[in-house]
VEXTI-777000 format. One record per residue (C-alpha): x, y, z; residue number from 1. Coordinates in steps of 0.001 Angstrom, whole numbers. Layout:
REM residues N
+---------+---------+---------+-----+
!    east !   north !      up !   k !
+---------+---------+---------+-----+
!       X !       Y !       Z ! NUM !
...
+---------+---------+---------+-----+
This chain:
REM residues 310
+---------+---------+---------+-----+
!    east !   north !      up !   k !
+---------+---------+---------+-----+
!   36211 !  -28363 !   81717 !   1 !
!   33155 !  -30694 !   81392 !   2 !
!   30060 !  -29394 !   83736 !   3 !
!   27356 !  -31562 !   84465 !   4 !
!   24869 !  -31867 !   88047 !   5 !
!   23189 !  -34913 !   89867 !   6 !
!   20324 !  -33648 !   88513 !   7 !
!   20950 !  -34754 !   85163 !   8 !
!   22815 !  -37096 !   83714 !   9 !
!   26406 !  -37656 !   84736 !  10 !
!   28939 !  -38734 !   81622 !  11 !
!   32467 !  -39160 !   82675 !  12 !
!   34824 !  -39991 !   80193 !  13 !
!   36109 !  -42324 !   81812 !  14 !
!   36572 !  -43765 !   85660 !  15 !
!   37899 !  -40919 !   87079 !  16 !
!   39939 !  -39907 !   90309 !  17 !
!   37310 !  -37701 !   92493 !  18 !
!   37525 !  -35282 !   95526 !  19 !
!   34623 !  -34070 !   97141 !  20 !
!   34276 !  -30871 !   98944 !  21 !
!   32538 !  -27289 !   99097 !  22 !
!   35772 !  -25964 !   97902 !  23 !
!   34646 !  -22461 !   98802 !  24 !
!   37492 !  -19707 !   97291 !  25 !
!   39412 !  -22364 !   95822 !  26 !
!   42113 !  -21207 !   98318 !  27 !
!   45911 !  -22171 !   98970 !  28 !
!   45016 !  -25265 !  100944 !  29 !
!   42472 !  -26620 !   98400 !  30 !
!   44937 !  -25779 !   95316 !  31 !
!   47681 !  -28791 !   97255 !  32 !
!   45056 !  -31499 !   96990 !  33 !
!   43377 !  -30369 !   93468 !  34 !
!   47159 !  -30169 !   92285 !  35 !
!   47976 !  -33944 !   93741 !  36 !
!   44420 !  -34508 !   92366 !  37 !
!   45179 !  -33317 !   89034 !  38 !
!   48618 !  -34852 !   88706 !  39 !
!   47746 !  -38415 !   89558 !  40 !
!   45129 !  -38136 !   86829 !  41 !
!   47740 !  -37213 !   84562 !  42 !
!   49710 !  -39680 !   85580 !  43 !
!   47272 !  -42655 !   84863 !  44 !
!   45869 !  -41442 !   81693 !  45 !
!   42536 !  -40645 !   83548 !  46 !
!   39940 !  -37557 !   84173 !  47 !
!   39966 !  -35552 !   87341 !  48 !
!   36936 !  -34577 !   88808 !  49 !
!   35572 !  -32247 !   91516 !  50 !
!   32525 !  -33012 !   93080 !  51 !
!   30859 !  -30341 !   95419 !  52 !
!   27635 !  -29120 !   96518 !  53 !
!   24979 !  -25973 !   95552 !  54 !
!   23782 !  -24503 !   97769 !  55 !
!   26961 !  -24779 !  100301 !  56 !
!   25512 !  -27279 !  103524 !  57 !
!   26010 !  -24620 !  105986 !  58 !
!   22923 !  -22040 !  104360 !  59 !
!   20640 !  -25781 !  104503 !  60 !
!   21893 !  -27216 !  108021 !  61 !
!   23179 !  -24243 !  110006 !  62 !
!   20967 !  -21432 !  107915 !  63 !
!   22272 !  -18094 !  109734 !  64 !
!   24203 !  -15173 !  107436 !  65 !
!   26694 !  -16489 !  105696 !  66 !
!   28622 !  -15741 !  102432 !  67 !
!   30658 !  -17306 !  100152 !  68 !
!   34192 !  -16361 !   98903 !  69 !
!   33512 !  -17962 !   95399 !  70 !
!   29656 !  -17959 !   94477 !  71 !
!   29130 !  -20969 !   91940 !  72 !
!   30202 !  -19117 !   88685 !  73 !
!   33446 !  -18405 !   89913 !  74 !
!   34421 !  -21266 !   91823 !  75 !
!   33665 !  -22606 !   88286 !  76 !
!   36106 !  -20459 !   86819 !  77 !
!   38956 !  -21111 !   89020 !  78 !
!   38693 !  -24987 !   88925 !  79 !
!   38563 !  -24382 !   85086 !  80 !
!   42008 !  -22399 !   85693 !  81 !
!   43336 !  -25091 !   87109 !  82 !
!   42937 !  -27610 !   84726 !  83 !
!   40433 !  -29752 !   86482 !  84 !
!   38829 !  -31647 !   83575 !  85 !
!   35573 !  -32476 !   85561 !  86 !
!   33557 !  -30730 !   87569 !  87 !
!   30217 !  -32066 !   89090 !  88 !
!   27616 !  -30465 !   91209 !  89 !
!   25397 !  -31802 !   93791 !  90 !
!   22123 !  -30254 !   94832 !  91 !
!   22423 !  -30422 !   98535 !  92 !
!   19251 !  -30592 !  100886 !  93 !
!   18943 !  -32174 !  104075 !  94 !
!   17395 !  -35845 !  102940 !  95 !
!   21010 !  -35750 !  100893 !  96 !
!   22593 !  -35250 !  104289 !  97 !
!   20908 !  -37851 !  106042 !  98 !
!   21801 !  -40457 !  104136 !  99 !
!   24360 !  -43038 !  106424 ! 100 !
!   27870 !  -43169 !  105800 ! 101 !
!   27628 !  -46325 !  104036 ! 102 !
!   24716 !  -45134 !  101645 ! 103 !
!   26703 !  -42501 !  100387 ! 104 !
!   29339 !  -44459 !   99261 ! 105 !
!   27150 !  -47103 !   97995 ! 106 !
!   24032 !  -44687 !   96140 ! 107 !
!   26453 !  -41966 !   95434 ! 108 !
!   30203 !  -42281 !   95335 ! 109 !
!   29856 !  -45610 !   93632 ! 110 !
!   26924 !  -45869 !   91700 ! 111 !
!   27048 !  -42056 !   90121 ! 112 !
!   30804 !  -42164 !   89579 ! 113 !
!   32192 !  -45563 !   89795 ! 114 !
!   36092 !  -43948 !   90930 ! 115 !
!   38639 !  -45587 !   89923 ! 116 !
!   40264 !  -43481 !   93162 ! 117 !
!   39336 !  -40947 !   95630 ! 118 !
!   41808 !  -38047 !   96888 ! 119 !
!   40546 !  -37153 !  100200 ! 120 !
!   41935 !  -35001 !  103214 ! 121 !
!   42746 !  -36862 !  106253 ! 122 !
!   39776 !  -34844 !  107953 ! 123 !
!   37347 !  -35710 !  105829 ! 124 !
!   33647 !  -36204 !  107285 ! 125 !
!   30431 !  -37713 !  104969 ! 126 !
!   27184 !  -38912 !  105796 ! 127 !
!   24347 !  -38152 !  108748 ! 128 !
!   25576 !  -36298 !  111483 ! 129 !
!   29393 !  -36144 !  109588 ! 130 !
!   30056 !  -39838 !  111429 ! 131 !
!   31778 !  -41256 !  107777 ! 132 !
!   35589 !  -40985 !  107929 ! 133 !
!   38539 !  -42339 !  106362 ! 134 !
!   38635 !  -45438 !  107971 ! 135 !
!   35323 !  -46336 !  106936 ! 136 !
!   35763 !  -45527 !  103568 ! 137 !
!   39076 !  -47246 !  103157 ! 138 !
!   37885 !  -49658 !  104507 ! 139 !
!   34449 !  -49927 !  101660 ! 140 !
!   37308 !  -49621 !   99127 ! 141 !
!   38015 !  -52954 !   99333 ! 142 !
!   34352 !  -53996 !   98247 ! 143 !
!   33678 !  -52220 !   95512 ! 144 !
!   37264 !  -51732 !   93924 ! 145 !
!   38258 !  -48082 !   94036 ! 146 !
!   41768 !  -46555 !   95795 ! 147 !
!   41392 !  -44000 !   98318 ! 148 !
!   44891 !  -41346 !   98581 ! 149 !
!   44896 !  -39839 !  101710 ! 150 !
!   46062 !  -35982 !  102069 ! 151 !
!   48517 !  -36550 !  105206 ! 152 !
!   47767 !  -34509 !  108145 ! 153 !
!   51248 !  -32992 !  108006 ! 154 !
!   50630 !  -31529 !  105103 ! 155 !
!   47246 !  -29854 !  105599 ! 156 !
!   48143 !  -28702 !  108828 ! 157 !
!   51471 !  -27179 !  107140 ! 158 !
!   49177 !  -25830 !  104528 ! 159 !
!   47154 !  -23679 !  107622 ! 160 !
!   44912 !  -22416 !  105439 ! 161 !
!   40884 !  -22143 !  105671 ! 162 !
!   38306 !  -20522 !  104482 ! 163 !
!   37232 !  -19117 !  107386 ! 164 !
!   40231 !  -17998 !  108491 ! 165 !
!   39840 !  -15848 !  105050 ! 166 !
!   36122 !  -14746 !  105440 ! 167 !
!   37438 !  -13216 !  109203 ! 168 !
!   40365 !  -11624 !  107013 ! 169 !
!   38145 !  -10156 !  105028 ! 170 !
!   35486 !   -8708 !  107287 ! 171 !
!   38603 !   -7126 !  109036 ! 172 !
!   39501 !   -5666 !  105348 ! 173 !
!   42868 !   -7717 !  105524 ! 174 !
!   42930 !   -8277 !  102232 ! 175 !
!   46859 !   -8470 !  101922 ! 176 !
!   46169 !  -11891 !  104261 ! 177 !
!   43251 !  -12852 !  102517 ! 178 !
!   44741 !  -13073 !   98965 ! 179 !
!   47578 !  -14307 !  100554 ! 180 !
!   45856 !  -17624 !  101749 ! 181 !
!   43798 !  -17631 !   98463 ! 182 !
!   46780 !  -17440 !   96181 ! 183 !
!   45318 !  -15163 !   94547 ! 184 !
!   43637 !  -11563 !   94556 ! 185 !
!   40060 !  -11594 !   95947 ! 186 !
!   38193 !   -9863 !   93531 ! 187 !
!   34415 !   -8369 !   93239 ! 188 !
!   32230 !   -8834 !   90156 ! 189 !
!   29629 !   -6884 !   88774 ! 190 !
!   27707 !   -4508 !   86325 ! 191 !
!   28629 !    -606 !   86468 ! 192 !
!   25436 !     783 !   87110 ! 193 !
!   23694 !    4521 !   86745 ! 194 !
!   24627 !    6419 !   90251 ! 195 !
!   24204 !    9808 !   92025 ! 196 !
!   27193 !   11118 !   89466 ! 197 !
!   28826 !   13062 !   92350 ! 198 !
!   31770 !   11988 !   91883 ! 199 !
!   32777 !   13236 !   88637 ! 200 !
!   31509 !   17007 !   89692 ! 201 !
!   34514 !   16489 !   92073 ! 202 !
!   36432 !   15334 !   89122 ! 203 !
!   36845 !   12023 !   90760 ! 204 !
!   34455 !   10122 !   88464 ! 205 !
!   33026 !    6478 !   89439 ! 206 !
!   31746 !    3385 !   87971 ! 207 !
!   29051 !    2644 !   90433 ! 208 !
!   29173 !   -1750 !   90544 ! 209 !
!   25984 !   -3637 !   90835 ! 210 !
!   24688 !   -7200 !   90306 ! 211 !
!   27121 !   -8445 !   92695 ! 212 !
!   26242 !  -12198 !   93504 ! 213 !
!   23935 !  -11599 !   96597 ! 214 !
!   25947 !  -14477 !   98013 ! 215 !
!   28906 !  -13137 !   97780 ! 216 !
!   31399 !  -11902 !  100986 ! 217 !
!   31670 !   -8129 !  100321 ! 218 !
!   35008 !   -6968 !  102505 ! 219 !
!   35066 !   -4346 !  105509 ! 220 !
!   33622 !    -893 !  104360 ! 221 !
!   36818 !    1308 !  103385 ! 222 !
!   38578 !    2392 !  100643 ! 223 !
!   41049 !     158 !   98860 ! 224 !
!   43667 !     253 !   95855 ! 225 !
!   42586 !   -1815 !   93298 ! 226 !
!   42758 !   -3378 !   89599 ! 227 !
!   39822 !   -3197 !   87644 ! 228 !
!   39198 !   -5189 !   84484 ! 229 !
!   36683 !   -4062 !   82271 ! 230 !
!   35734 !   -7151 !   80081 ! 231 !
!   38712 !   -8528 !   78106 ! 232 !
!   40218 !   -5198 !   77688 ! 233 !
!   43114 !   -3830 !   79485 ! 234 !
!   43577 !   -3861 !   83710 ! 235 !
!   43348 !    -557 !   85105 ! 236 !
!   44951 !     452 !   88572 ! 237 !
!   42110 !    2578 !   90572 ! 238 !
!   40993 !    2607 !   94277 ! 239 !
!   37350 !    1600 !   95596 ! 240 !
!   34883 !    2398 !   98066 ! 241 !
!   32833 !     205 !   99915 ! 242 !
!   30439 !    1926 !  102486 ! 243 !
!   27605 !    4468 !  102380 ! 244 !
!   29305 !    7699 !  100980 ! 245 !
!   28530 !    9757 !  104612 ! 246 !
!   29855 !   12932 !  103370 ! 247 !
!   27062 !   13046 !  100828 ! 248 !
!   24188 !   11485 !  103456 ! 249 !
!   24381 !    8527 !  101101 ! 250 !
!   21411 !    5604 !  102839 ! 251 !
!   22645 !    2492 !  101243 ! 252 !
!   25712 !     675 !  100738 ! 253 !
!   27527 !    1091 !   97759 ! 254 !
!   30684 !      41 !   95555 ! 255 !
!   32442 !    2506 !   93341 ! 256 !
!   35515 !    2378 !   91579 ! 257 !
!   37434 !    5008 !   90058 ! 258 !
!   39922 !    4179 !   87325 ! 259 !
!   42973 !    5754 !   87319 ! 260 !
!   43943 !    6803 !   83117 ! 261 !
!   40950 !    6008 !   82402 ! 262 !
!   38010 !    7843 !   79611 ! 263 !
!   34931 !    6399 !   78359 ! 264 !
!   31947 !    5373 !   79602 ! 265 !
!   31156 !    1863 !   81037 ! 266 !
!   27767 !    1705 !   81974 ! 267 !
!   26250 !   -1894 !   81561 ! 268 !
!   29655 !   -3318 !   81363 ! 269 !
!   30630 !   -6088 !   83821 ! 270 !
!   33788 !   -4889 !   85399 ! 271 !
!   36180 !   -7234 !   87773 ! 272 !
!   37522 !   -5596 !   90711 ! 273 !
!   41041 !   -7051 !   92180 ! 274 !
!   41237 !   -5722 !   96077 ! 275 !
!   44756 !   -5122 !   96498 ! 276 !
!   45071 !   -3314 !   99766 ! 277 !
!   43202 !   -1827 !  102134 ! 278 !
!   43953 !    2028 !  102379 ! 279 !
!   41590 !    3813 !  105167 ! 280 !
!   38542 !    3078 !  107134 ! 281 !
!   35456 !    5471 !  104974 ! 282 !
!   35200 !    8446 !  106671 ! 283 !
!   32677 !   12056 !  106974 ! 284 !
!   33824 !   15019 !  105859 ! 285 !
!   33062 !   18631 !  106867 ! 286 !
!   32591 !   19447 !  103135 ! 287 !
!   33031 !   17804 !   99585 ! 288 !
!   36297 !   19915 !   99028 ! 289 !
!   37699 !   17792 !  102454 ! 290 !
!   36725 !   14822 !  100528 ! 291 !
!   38845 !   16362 !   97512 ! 292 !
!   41445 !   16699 !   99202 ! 293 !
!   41408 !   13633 !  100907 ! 294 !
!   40802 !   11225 !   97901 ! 295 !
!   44056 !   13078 !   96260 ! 296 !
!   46168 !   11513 !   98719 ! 297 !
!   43915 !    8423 !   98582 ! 298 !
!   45256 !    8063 !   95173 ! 299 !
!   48931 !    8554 !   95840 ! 300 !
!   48487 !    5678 !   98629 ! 301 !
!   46462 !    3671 !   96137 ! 302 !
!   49650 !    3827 !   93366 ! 303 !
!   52019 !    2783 !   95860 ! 304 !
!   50547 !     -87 !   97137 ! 305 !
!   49925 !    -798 !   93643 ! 306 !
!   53239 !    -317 !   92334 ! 307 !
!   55151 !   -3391 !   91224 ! 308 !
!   52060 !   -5379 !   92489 ! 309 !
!   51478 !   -8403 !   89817 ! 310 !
+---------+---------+---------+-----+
């Protein structure tokens, strides 16, 4: 997949059929119109290409906390999976937002990409105050020679799928629902870091994950069963922690993973971590032979949920 930004130059192969969106988790609902989008590209011997913004438009017109389900490197990676050919990336700010509806099309649709057609959902909003819609741009189509393909409302309401409804999943540690709208398994990234070490005295061992994109949604504290990837080696099955370890008077949050049939040491590593279900809320124990005992049956949950899961 070909990567280029607005802030350099832009070199399509060819006129290409565009979307535009944020495209945040590169969920169920987005995969039906980058599928159609992908398909009629295929179908007229041309280049599909994503367009979509950094940073999202909600952190520069709504500020507030807010995270993302696919920071920019990933969302990256899962348009790459899907065989999107192009993907472009705008720098959004608010003079970019303020531009009207028929500026946009003009300064940017047209004159950076020159589209030989634009898949759009039939919700679609552009330009100051969101006041663009598909009637205006079908209707600019006409001037400057480009096909607009409407997703029908049908099938994006039949789709019922949006990212929000997967951040709330999420934060609820639903994460059977939430990989369920994604269409795939939400997973966390990061670098196994030096920790406390309490958990292998135990003999529960854990890689303690770091370097998490600070924009990235972390799920409900809990413990969860999960697949861990440990660069391209094999997938291990395991079960995570997300909280502040209370049994131990732990101060911060923290993410640790142990790996089931696991030996060796991955410090410095970046590990993936696939959340497959959630298993308990994180809990205080009287003593650290409670926790023992507890984290025992944490791992027979953590295999079943696990087992036949692909």
């Amino acid at each position: 997949m070909l990567f280029f930004s607005t802030d350099t130059t832009i070199n399509l192969p060819q006129q290409s059929i565009i979307t535009i969106g944020t495209f945040d988790g590169v969920h169920g609902g987005h995969q039906q119109i980058l599928q159609q989008l992908r398909d009629m590209a295929a179908q007229r011997r041309s280049t599909s290409t994503v367009i979509t913004f950094e940073p999202h438009p909600r952190w520069v017109l709504q500020k507030g906390d807010f995270k993302l389900l696919s920071p920019l490197a990933e969302k990256r990676a899962l348009l790459a999976a899907m065989g999107i050919d192009n993907l472009v990336v705008v720098p959004f700010n608010r003079a970019f937002s303020e531009q009207t509806p028929t500026a946009y099309i003009a300064n940017f649709l047209v004159a950076k990409f020159a589209p030989q057609c634009i898949v759009i959902g039939y919700d679609h909003r552009f330009g100051h105050d969101r006041s663009g819609d598909m009637l205006l741009l079908e209707s600019e189509s006409k001037r400057y020679g480009f096909e607009v393909v409407e997703i029908p409302k049908q099938v994006i309401d039949n789709i019922d799928v949006s990212s929000t409804k997967i951040r709330i999943a999420l934060q609820e540690g639903n994460v059977r629902l939430a990989n369920q709208l994604l269409g795939y398994t939400y997973s966390l990234e990061g670098k196994v870091v030096q920790g406390r070490q309490l958990g292998r005295t135990i003999g529960f061992p854990t890689a303690n994950i770091g370097d998490i994109a600070t924009e990235k949604l972390i799920p409900a504290w809990g413990v969860y069963a999960v697949r861990v990837q440990c660069g391209n080696a094999a997938m291990y099955d395991g079960m995570m922690n997300i909280g502040n370890r209370p049994t131990v008077d732990g101060k911060s949050t923290t993410i640790e993973a142990h790996l089931f049939d696991f030996a060796g040491d991955l410090y410095e590593q970046t590990i993936k971590v696939q959340l497959v279900a959630r298993l308990r809320d994180e809990q205080k124990f009287s003593d650290l032979a409670a926790l023992q005992q507890q984290l025992k049956a944490d791992i027979v949950a953590a295999k079943s949920a696990l087992l036949g899961y692909v």
